[in-house]
C-alpha positions in Angstrom: -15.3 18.1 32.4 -13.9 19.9 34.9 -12.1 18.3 37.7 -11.5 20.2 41.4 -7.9 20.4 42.5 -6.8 17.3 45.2 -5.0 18.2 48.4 -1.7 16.5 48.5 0.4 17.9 51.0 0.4 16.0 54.7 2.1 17.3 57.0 5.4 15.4 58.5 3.5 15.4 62.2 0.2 16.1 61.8 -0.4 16.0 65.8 1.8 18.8 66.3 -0.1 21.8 65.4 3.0 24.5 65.7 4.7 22.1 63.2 1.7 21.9 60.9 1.3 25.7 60.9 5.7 26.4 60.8 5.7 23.6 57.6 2.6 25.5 55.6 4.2 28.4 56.3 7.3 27.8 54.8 5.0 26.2 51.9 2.9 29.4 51.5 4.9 32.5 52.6 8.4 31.4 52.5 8.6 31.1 55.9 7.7 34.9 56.7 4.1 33.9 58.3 4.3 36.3 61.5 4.1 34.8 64.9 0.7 36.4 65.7 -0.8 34.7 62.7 1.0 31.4 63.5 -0.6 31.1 66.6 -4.0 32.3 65.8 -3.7 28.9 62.8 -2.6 26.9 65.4 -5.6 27.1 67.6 -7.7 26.7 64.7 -6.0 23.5 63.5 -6.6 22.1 66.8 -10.3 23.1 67.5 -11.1 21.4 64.5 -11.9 18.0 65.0 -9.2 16.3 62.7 -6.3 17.0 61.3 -7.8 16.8 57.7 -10.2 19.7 58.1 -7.3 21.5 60.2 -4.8 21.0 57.6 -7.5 22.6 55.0 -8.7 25.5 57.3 -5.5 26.3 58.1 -4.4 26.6 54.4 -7.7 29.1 53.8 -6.5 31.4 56.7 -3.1 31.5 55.5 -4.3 32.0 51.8 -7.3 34.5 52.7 -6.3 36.1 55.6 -2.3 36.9 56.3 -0.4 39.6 54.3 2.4 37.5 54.1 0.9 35.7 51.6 -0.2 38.5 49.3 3.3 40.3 49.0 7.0 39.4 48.1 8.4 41.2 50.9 8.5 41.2 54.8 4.9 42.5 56.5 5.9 44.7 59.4 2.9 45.3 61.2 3.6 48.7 63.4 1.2 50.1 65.9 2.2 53.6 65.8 0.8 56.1 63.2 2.0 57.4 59.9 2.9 61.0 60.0 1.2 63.6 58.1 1.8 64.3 54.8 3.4 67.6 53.7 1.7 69.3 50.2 3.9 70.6 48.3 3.3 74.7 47.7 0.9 75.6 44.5 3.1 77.1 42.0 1.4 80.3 40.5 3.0 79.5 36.9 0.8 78.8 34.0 1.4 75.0 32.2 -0.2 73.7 29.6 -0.8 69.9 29.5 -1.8 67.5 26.3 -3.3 64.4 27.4 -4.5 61.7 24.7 -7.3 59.3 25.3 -7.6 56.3 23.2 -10.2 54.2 23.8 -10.1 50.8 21.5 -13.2 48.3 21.7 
């Protein structure tokens, strides 16, 4: 049979929610959790109820919901926008282009 995986992580003080969030981030993004996010996981480990469903929601927000988690490298969230692109010319010179499709299965 199959068998659902056990949480085994607690928390070194599980009545201070900052720490909570700071430890799981180390755990989860290598400690690059930004401090938007931190907060927001905060305030949801403390609205809800006790510290075992705060300890698992918070895990499914930093899993599910934070970039941080999903890449290797640092998220740097920027509010100003991306500048156009610049196409390059079309070239009016002929090419001639082989391409081989090989489909197995």
């Amino acid at each position: 049979k199959y068998r659902m995986g056990e949480l085994s992580f607690s928390p070194s003080n599980p009545n201070d929610a900052a720490a909570v969030v700071d430890e799981l981030a180390l755990i989860l993004t290598s400690g690059r959790l930004n401090q938007d996010s931190r907060s927001v996981i905060a305030r949801v480990y403390v609205c809800a109820g006790n510290h075992a469903d705060g300890l698992q929601l918070s895990q499914k927000l930093i899993v599910f919901s934070t970039p941080e988690y999903h890449s290797t490298n640092t998220f740097d969230a920027k509010s100003e926008l991306r500048p156009d692109a610049d196409f390059p010319v079309p070239s009016n010179n002929r090419h001639k282009s082989i391409i081989i499709l090989k489909i197995d299965g």
